[in-house]
Every structure is written in C-alpha cells, then in structure tokens.
N, C-alpha and C positions, 0 to 999 in steps of 0.2 A: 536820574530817574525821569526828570523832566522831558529832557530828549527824549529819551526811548520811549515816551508818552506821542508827543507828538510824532515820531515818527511815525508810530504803530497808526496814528490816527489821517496822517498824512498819506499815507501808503492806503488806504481803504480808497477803492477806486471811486470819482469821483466825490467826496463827500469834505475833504477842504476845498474844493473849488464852489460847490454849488452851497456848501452853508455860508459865501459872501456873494452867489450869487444876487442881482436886483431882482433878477425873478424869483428867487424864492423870497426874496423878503415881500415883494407885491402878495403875492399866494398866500403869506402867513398872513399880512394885514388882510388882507380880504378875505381871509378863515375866520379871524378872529374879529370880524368885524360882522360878520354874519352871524356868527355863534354867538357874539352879546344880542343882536336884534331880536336872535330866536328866543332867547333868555328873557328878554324883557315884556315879549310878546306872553310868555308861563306867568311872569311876574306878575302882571297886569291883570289878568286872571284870576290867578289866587287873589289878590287883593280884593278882585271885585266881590267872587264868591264869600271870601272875609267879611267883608263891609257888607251882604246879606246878611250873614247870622250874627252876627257880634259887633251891629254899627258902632258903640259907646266905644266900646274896646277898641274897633280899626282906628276911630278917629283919634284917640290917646297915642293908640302907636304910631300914626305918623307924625303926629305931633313930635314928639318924640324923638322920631327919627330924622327931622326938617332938620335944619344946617341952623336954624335957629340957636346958637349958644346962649341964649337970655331964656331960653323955654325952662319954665319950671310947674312942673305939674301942680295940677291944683288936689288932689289927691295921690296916694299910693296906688301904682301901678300893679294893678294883678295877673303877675305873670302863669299862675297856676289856670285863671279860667281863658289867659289869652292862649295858653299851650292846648287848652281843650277848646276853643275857639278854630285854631290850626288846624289840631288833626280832624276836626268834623269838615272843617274847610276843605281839605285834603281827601275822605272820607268820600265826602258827597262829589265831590271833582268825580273820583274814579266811579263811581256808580251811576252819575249821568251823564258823562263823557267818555264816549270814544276815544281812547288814543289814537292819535292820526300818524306817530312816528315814534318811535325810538331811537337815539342819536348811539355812536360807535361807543358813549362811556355809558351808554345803557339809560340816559336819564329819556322821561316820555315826554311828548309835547302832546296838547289836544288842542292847540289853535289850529287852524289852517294854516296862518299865516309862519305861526315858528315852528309849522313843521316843515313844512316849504324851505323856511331860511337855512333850517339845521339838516335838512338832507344836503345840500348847496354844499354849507361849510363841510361837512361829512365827504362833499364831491372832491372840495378843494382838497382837504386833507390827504385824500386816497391820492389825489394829483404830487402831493408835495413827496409822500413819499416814493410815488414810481418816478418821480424826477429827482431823487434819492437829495433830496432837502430837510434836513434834519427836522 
C-alpha cells in the first residue's frame, strides 16, 4: 500500500521534485515569516485597545501570561469580565476601524502595517502554489 502511495504521489508532475525544492522551502519561510509579523502587528492592537477599557484586567492577563513561572496572582482571575473585556475590545476594533485587508483564511487586519505584511505573505502563497510547492 505504501508503494502505490508514493508512487501515485511520485508520478503527480512536478510535486516530489519541488516539495525538497530550496526554493520552495525559502518561499515558505518567507510566507510564514511575514504571516507572523502581520499577526503580531493585530496583536498589538487588540492589546492596546484592551489595556483602554479594561487596564486592571489587561495588566493581570499579561502578567499571567509572562514566561514568569514564580507568577502567582494576588487575586482570582475574572475570566467572565476579561471575556466581556474581549469582546468590547473586538466590538469597538470593528466600529472604528476600517479593515484595510482580509488575508486568503478570511482573518481581517486594520493596521497598515499587517495588512501590507499579510497581502505579501497572501503573494508568496499564490507563488508557492503556481510553482506547484506544496
């Protein structure tokens, strides 16, 4: 079964040769390396919008979430008003922000800057597969 696995897979023009291509591995890192920055660029965002309405609360949660393993809250964690902390977050994002892109898995960016990065990685993508790169 094995064989006739990879044969079948073998035999598809081009696509054992170019999935060890070096250029396709450059292509994917420089996909995936664009598509975190645009991700982080969203990140950065919500946080900040966050840390507007609900400072007590943002600061708990990064606390929290610090690489800190010694971190022990000085109170119980309210996950109930950080969830409605979120979606007001989220809430007010879409009501005074333009989205500036929508990436190929449909997620939206309203920076400039990650919408820039994510149409990019969006480019490379399209590239990897008409250079039939898995």
């Amino acid at each position: 079964m094995k064989g006739c696995l990879l044969l079948a897979l073998t035999s598809v023009p081009g696509l054992a040769q170019a999935a060890d291509l070096p250029a396709c591995r450059l292509l994917r890192t420089q996909r995936d390396g664009l598509a975190s920055a645009a991700m982080e660029q969203e990140i950065s965002l919500v946080r900040s919008v966050r840390a507007g309405i609900c400072p007590d609360l943002a600061r708990q949660a990064e606390a929290a979430n610090a690489r800190d393993l010694g971190y022990v809250p000085a109170e119980a964690f309210d996950y109930a008003a950080w969830t409605r902390c979120r979606q007001a977050a989220e809430h007010g994002l879409k009501a005074s922000e333009r989205p500036r892109y929508r990436n190929r898995q449909g997620f939206v960016f309203y920076t400039q800057q990650g919408a820039r990065l994510a149409e990019q990685a969006d480019q490379l993508s399209a590239s990897l597969k008409a250079s039939d790169c898995p």
